[in-house]
Structure formats: structure tokens, C-alpha cells
ROSE-4610 file (N, C-alpha, C; in Angstrom, 1 decimal, always signed):
// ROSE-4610
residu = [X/X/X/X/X/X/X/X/X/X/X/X/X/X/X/X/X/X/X/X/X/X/X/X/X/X/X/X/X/X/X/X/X/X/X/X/X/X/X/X/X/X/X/X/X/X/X/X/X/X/X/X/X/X/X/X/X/X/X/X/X/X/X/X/X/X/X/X/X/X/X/X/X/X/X/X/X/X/X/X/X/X/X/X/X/X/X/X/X/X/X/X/X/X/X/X/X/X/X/X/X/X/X/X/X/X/X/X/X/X/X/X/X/X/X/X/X/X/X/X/X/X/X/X/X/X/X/X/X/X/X/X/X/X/X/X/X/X/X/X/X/X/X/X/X/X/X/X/X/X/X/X/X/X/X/X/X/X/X/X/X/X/X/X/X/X/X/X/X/X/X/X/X/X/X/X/X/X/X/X/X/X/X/X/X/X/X/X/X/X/X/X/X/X/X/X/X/X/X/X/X/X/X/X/X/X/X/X/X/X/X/X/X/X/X/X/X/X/X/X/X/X/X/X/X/X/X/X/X/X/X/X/X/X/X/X/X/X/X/X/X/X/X/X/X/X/X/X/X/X/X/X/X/X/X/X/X/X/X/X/X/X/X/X/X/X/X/X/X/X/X/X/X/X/X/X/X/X/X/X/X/X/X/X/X/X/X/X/X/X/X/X/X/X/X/X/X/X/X/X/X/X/X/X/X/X/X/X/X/X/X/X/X/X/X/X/X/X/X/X/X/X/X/X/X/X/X/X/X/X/X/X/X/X/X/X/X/X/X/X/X/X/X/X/X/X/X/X/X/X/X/X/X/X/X/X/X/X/X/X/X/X/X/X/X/X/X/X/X/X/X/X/X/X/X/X/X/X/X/X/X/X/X/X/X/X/X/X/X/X/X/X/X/X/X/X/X/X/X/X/X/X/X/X/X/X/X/X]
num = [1/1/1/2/2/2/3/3/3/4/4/4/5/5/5/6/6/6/7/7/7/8/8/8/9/9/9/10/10/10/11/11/11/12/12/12/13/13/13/14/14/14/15/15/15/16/16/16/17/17/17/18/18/18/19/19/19/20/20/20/21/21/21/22/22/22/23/23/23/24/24/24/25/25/25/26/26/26/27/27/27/28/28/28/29/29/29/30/30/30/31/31/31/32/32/32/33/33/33/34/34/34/35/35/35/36/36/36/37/37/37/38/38/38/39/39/39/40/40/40/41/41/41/42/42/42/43/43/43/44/44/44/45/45/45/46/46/46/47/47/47/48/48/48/49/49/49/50/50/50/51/51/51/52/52/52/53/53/53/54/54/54/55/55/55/56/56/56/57/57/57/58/58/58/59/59/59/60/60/60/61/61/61/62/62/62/63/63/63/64/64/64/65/65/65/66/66/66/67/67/67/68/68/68/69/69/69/70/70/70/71/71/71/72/72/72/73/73/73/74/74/74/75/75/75/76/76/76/77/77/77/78/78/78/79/79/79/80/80/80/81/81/81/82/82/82/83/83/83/84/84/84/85/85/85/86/86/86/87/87/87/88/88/88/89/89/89/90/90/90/91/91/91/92/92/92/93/93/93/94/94/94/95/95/95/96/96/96/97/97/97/98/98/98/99/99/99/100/100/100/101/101/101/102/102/102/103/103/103/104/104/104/105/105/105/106/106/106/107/107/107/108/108/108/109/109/109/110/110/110/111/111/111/112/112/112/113/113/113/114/114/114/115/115/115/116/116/116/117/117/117/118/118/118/119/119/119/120/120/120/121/121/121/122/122/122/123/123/123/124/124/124/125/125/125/126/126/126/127/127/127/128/128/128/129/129/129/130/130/130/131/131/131/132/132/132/133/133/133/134/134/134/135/135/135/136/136/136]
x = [+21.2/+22.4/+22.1/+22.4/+22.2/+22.8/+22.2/+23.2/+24.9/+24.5/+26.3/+27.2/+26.7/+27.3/+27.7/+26.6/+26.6/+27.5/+27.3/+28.9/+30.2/+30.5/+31.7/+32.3/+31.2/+31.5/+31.2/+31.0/+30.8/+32.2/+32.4/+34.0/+34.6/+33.4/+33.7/+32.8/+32.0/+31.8/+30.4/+29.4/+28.0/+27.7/+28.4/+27.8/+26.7/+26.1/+24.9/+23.2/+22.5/+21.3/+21.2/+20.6/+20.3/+19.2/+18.9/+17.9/+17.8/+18.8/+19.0/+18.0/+17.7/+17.2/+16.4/+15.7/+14.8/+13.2/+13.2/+11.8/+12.0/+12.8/+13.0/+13.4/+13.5/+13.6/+12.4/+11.8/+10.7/+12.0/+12.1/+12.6/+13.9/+15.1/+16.0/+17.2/+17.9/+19.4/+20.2/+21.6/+22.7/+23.5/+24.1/+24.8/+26.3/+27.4/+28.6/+29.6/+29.5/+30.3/+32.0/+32.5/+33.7/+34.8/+34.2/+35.6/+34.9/+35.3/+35.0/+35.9/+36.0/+37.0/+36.0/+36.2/+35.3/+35.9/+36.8/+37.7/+37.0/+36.8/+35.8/+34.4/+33.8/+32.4/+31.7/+32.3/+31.0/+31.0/+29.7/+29.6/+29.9/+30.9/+30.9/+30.4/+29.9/+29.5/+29.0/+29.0/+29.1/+27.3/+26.4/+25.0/+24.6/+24.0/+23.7/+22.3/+21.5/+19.5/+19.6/+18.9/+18.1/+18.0/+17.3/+16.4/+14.7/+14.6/+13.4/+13.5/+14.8/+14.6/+14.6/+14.0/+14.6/+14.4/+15.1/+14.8/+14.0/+13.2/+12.2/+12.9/+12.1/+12.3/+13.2/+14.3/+14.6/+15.5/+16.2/+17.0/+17.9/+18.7/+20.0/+20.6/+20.0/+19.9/+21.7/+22.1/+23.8/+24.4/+24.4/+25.8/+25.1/+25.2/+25.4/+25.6/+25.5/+25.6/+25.9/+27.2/+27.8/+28.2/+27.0/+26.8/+28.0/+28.5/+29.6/+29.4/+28.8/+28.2/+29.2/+29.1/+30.1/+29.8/+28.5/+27.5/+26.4/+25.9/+24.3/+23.8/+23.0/+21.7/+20.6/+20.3/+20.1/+19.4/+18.5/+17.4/+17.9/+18.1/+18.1/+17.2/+16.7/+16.0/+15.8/+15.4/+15.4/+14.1/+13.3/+12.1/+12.3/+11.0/+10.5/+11.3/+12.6/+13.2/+12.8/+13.0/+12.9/+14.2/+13.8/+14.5/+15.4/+16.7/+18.3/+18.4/+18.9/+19.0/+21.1/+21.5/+22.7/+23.2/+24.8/+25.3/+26.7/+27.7/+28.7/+29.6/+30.4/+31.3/+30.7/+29.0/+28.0/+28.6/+28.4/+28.9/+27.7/+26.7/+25.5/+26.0/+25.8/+26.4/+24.6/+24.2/+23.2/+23.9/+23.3/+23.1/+22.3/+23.0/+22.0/+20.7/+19.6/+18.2/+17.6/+18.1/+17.3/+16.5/+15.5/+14.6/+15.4/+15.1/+15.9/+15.5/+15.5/+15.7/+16.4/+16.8/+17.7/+17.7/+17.9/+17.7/+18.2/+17.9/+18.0/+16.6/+17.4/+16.4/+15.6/+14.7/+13.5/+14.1/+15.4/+15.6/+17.4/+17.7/+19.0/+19.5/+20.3/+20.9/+22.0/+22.2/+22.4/+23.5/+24.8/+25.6/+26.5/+26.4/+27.0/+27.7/+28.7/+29.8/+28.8/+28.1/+27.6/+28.5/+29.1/+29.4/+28.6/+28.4/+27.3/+27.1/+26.8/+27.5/+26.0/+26.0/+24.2/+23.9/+22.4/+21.3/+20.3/+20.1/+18.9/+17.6/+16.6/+14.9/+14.6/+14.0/+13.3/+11.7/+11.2/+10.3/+9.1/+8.2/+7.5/+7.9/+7.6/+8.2/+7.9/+8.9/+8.5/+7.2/+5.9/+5.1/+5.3/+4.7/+4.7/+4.7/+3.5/+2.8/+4.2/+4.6/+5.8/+6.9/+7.1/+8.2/+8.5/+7.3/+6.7/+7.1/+6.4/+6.5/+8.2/+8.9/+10.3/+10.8/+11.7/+12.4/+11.2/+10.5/+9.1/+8.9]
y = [-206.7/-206.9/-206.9/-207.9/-208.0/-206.9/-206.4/-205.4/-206.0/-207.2/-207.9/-207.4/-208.1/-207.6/-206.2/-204.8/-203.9/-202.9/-203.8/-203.1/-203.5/-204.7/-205.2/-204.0/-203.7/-203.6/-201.6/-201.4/-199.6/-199.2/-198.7/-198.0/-197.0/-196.0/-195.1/-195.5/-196.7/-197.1/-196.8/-197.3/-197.6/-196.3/-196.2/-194.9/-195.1/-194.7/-194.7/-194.4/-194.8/-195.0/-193.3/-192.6/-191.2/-190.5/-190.7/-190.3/-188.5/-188.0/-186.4/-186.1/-186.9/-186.2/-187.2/-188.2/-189.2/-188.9/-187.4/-187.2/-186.7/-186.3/-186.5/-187.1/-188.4/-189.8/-190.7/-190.9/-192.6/-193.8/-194.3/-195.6/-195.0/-196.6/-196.0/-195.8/-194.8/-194.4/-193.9/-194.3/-194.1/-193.0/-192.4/-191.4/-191.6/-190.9/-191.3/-189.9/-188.9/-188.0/-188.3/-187.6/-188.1/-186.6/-185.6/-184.8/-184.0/-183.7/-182.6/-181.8/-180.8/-179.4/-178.6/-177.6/-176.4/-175.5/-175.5/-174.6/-174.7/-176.2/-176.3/-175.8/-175.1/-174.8/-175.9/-176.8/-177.3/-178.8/-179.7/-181.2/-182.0/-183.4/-184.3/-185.2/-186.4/-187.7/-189.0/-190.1/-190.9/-191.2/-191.5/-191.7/-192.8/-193.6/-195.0/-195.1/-195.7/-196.3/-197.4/-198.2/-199.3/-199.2/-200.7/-200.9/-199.9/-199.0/-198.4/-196.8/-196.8/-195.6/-194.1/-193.2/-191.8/-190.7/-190.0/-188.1/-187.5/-186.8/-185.9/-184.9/-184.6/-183.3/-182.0/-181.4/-180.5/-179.6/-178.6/-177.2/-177.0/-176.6/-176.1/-174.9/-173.6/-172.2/-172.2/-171.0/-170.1/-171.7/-172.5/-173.2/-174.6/-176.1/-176.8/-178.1/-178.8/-180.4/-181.4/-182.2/-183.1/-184.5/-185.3/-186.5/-187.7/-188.5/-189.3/-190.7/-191.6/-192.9/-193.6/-194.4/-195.3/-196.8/-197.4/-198.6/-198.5/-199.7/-199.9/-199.2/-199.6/-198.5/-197.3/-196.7/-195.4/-194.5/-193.8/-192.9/-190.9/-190.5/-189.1/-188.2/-187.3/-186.5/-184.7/-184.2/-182.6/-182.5/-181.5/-181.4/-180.6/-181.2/-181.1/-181.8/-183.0/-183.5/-185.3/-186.2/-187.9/-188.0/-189.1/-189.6/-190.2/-190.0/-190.4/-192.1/-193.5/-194.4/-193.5/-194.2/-193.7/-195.7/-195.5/-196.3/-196.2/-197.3/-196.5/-195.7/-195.2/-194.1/-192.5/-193.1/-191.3/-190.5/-189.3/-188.3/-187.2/-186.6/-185.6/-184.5/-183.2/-181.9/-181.3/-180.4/-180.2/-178.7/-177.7/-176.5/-175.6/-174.6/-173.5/-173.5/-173.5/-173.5/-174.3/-175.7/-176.6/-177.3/-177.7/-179.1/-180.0/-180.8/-182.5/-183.5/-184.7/-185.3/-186.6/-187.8/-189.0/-189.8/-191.1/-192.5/-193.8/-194.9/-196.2/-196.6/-197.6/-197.9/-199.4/-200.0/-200.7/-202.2/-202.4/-203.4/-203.6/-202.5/-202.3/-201.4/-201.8/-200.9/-199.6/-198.5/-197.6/-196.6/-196.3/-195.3/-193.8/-192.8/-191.9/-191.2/-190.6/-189.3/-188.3/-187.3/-186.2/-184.8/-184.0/-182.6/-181.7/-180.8/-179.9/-178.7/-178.0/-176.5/-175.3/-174.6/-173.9/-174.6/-174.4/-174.8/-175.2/-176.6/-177.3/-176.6/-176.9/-176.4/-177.7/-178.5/-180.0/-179.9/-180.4/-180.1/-181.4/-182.0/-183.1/-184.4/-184.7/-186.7/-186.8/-188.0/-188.0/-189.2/-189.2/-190.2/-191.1/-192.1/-194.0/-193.7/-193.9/-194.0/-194.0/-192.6/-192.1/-193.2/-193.1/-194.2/-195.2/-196.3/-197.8/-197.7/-196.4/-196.5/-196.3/-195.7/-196.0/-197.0/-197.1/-198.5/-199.0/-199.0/-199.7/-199.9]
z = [-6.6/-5.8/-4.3/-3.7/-1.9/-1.2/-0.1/+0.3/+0.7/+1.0/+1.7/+0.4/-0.5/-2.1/-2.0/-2.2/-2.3/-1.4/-0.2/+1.0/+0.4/+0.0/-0.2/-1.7/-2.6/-3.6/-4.3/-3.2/-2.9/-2.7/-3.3/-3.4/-2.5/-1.8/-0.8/+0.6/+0.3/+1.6/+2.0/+2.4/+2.0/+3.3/+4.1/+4.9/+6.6/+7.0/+7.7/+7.0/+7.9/+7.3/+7.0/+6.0/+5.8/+6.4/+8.0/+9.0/+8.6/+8.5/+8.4/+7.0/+6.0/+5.0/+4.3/+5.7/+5.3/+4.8/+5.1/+4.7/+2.8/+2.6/+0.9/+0.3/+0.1/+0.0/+0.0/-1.2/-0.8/-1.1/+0.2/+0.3/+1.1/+1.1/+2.2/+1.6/+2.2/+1.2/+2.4/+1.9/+3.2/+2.5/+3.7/+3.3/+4.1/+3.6/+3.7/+3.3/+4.6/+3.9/+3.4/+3.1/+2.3/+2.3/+2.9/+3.2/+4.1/+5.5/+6.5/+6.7/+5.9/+6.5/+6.0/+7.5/+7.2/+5.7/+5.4/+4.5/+3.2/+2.9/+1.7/+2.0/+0.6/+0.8/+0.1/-0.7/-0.9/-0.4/-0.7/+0.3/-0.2/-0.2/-0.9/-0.2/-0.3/+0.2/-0.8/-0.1/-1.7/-0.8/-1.8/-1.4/-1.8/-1.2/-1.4/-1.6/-2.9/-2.9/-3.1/-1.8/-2.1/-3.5/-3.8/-5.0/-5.3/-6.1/-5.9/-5.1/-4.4/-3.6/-4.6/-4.3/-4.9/-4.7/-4.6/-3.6/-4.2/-3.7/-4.1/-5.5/-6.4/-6.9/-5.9/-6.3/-5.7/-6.9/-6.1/-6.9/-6.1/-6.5/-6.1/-6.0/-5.4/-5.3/-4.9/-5.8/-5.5/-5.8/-6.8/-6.5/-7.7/-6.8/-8.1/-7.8/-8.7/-8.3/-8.9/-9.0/-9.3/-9.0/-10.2/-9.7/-10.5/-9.4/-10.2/-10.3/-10.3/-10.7/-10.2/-9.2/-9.0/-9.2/-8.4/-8.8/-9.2/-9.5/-9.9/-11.1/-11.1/-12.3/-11.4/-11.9/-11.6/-12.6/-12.4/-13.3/-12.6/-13.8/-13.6/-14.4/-13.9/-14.4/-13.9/-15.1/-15.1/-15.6/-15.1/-15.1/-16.6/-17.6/-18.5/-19.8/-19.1/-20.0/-19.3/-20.6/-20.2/-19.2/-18.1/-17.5/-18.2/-17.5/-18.0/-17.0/-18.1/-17.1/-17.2/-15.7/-15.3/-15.0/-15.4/-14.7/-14.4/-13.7/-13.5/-14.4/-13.9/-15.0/-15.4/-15.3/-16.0/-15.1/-15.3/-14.9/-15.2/-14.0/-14.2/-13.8/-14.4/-14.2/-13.5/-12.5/-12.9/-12.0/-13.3/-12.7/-11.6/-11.3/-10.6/-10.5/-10.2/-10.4/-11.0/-11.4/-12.3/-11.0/-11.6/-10.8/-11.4/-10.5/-11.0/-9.9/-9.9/-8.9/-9.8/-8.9/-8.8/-8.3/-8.3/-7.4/-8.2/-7.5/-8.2/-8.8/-10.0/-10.5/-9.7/-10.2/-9.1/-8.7/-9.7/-9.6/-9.2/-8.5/-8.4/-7.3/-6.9/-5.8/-6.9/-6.1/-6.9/-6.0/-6.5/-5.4/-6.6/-6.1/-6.5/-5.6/-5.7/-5.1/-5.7/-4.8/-4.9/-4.2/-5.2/-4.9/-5.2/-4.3/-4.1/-3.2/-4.2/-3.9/-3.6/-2.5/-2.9/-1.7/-1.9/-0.9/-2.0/-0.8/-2.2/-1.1/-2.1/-2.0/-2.1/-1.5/-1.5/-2.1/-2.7/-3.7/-3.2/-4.5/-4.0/-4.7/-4.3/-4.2/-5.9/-6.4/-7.6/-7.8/-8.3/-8.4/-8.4/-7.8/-7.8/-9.6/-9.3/-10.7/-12.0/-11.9/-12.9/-13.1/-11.7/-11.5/-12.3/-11.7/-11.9/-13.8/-14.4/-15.9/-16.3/-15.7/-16.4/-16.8/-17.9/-18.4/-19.2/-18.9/-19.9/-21.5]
């Protein structure tokens, strides 16, 4: 999907480029928060991957993370389980202290509403290598 496509067709709106949390990320992803009141504790924003993009390995200490699939295809994974393909409608629960990371898949642009509760721990990149083998 082109990005012109991908703007027209993002539901909460494709966001700015994601400079704040570019270094855990291979490739580029926009970010788009989606409710600012201090009163809430936890973060929502809809997150946008290029084709190929995806966040590092991370955890989610005191709290939690709820992923809501809006476009595209998409790979999920929890460390010591096979990657999950994701598309719209999935819905990822990921608890307290799990590793996990998430992105698009290589041939697809990819957007979720992420609620997120805690402090993430940013981890190491998930391998080319690993990657490249998904879907295969």
C-alpha cells in the first residue's frame, strides 16, 4: 500500500514521523497520540510501520499493553513463542513483564491503537536475519 493510500485509509490518522523513539525502531514509524489529559495514566496513540519496519524487543514493567489492529499486516511476537501474523480487527493483550516486540510485515504497511500502561525497557533489535525468515 503507498503511503497516499495508507494516509487516506488510517482511521486515527497517520501521525508524525516517530523521531522520540527512533532509535527502537529498524525502519520508519509514525506516531499519533490520541488522548492527552494528564488524569489518564496510561498512553494511547495509533502507531504507524512502513513496510518492514519493527520495534526492538521490549517489556512493560508495573502495567501493560494493548494492541488494536486497525490496517495492514503485521507480525507479533513474545519471546520463546512463534511469531503471530496480525491483521485488522486482532486484538494483542500483552502482560506485565513479557518480552515481545511488533511491526509490519515486509510487504505491508501496518497501523495499531496502542494502550499502554508501565514503563517499557527497550531491549535489542529483532534480527534481519529472523525477520527476512517470517511468513516463509
Amino acid at each position: 500500500m503507498a503511503q497516499d493510500n495508507q494516509n487516506k485509509t488510517n482511521l486515527f490518522g497517520l501521525g508524525n514521523k516517530n523521531e522520540a523513539f527512533a532509535k527502537y525502531f529498524m525502519g520508519q514509524s509514525y506516531l499519533n497520540g490520541l488522548v492527552n489529559d494528564d488524569q489518564i495514566d496510561v498512553n494511547v496513540s495509533n502507531v504507524t510501520f512502513e513496510p518492514g519496519c519493527r520495534n526492538n524487543w521490549h517489556i512493560h514493567h508495573q502495567g501493560y499493553q494493548l494492541l488494536l489492529v486497525t490496517s495492514g499486516k503485521g507480525w507479533y511476537q513474545e519471546e520463546g513463542h512463534s511469531a503471530r501474523a496480525l491483521k485488522p480487527g486482532d486484538v494483542v493483550v500483552t502482560h506485565d513483564g513479557i518480552k515481545h516486540w511488533h511491526g509490519a510485515q515486509k510487504d505491508s504497511w501496518f497501523s495499531h491503537v496502542a494502550i499502554t500502561k508501565g514503563t517499557p525497557e527497550w531491549l535489542e533489535s529483532v534480527s534481519e536475519d529472523w525477520y527476512q525468515q517470517l511468513g516463509e
